[in-house]
N, C-alpha and C positions, 0 to 999 in steps of 0.2 A: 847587161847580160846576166843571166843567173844561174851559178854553176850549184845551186841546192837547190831540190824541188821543194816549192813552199808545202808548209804542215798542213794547210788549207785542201790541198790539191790530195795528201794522202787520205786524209779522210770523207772525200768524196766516195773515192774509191777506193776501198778497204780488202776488195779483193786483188788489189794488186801489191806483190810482195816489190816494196820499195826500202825497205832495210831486216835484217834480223836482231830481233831482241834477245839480247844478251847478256851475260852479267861477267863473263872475260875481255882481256885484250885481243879480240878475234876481228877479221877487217875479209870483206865479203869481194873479190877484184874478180872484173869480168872484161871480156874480150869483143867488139862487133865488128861484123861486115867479113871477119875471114872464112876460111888460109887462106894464106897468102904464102906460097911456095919461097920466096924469101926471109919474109918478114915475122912470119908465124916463126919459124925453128928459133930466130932471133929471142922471140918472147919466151920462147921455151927454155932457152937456155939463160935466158936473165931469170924465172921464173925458178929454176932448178938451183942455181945458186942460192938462190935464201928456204930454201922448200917449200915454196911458197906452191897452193892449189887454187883454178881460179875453175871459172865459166866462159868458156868459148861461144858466143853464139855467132853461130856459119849462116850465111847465106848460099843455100842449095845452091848456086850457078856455081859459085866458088869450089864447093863439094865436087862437084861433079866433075870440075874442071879439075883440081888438085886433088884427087882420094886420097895419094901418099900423105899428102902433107898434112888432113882431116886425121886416119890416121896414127900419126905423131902425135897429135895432140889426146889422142884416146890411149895411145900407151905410153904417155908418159904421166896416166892417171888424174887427166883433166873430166870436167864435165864438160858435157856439149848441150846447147839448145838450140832452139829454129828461130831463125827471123828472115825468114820467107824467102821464097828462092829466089825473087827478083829484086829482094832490097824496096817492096812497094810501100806505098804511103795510105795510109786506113784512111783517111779524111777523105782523099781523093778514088780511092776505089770502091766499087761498087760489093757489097757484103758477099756475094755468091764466089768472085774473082778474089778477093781478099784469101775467102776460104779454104780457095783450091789451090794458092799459090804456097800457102801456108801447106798445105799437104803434100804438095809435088817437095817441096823443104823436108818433111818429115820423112817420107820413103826413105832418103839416104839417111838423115841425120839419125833418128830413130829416135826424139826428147821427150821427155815431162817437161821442159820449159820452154814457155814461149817472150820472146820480146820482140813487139812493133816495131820496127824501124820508123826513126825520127822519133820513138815516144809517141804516134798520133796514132792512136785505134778510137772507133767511136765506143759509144755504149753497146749500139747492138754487136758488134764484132767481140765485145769483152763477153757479153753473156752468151754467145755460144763455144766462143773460143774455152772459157774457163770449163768446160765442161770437159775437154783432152788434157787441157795445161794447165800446170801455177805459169802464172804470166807474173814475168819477172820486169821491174822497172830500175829506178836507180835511187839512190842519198846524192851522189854527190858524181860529176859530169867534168873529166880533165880539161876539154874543150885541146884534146893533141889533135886535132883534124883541123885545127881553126887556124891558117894561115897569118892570120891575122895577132896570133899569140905566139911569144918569143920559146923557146922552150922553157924558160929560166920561171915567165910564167905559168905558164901549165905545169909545174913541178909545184909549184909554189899552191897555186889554185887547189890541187888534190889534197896537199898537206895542209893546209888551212883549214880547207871542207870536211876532212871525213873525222870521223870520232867512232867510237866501240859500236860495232853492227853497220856499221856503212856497204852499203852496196858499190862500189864506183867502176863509173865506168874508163874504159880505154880502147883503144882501136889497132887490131894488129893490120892496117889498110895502110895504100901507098899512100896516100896523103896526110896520116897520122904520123908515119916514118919518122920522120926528122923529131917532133916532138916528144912523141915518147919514147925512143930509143935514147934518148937523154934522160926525161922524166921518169922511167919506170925504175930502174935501178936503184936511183937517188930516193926517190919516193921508198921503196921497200928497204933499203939500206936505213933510213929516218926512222919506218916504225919499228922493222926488227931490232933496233938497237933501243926502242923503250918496250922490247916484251911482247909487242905482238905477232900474233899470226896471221898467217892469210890460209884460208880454206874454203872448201866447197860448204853448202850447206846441206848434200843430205846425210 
């Protein structure tokens, strides 16, 4: 399993922002697949404990199903981005369907940033997409959705992985729950107490 995307894979594709270069203690945290009218406020309020700013990217169904909870996350001074309204898979859909699902997303959401769900967009979906959005990827992946990982590791896995400029991801989804409602805290409590921050990057 590999919770860092290899260096190989960034510079294929150089138009994807997969970390920010930086010369502070600054740590780049983003959010997939919500609201989640539960589990979102959750993150907001572990997130509002250390001041920490991240990147929310919603999936339109969730939007539209929750707007309060979308929302909460825009006044409590988050960024939001698109990753499509049905949560689809680039590899497996067809470019035109991709496109539109991606835009039926953006009606509500209203981003500059886009992220694939699963990480899978082809070439041709990256060069028309990049034309509306910075398509935003990742450094460093908690794997809190992974049933298969204790919480103790996905805590551990993030704090390992990221370093100055990391992107990483997390999931405020029912199936991330149990993981990162453990791991997020812990993880943010580790770096704020050597200096770092966590913020948006515009």
């Amino acid at each position: 399993m590999k919770f860092q995307t290899p260096a190989f894979i960034h510079r294929l594709f150089p138009e994807l922002l997969w970390n920010v270069p930086v010369t502070d203690d600054v740590i780049y945290l983003t959010f997939d697949d919500g609201p989640h009218p539960d589990i979102t406020p959750k993150v907001l309020n572990i997130l509002s404990q250390f001041d920490a700013k991240a990147c929310f990217f919603c999936v339109g169904n969730n939007v539209h199903k929750y707007p309060a909870t979308f929302h909460e996350v825009l006044d409590a001074g988050h960024l939001v981005g698109n990753h499509s309204y049905h949560h689809i898979n680039g590899w497996r859909t067809p470019d035109e369907v991709y496109f539109r699902d991606v835009d039926a997303c953006n009606k509500l959401v209203h981003a500059r940033y886009f992220r694939p769900p699963y990480g899978k967009i082809r070439p041709s979906q990256i060069k028309y997409l990049k034309k509306h959005y910075q398509l935003v990827m990742w450094s460093v992946v908690s794997y809190d959705y992974d049933a298969g990982i204790s919480k103790e590791e996905c805590l551990n896995i993030a704090i390992d992985k990221t370093t100055r400029g990391s992107i990483v991801v997390f999931h405020d989804s029912v199936k991330a729950e149990k993981n990162l409602l453990y791991a997020l805290p812990r993880y943010l409590e580790h770096y704020a107490k050597r200096g770092y921050r966590f913020e948006i990057w515009e």
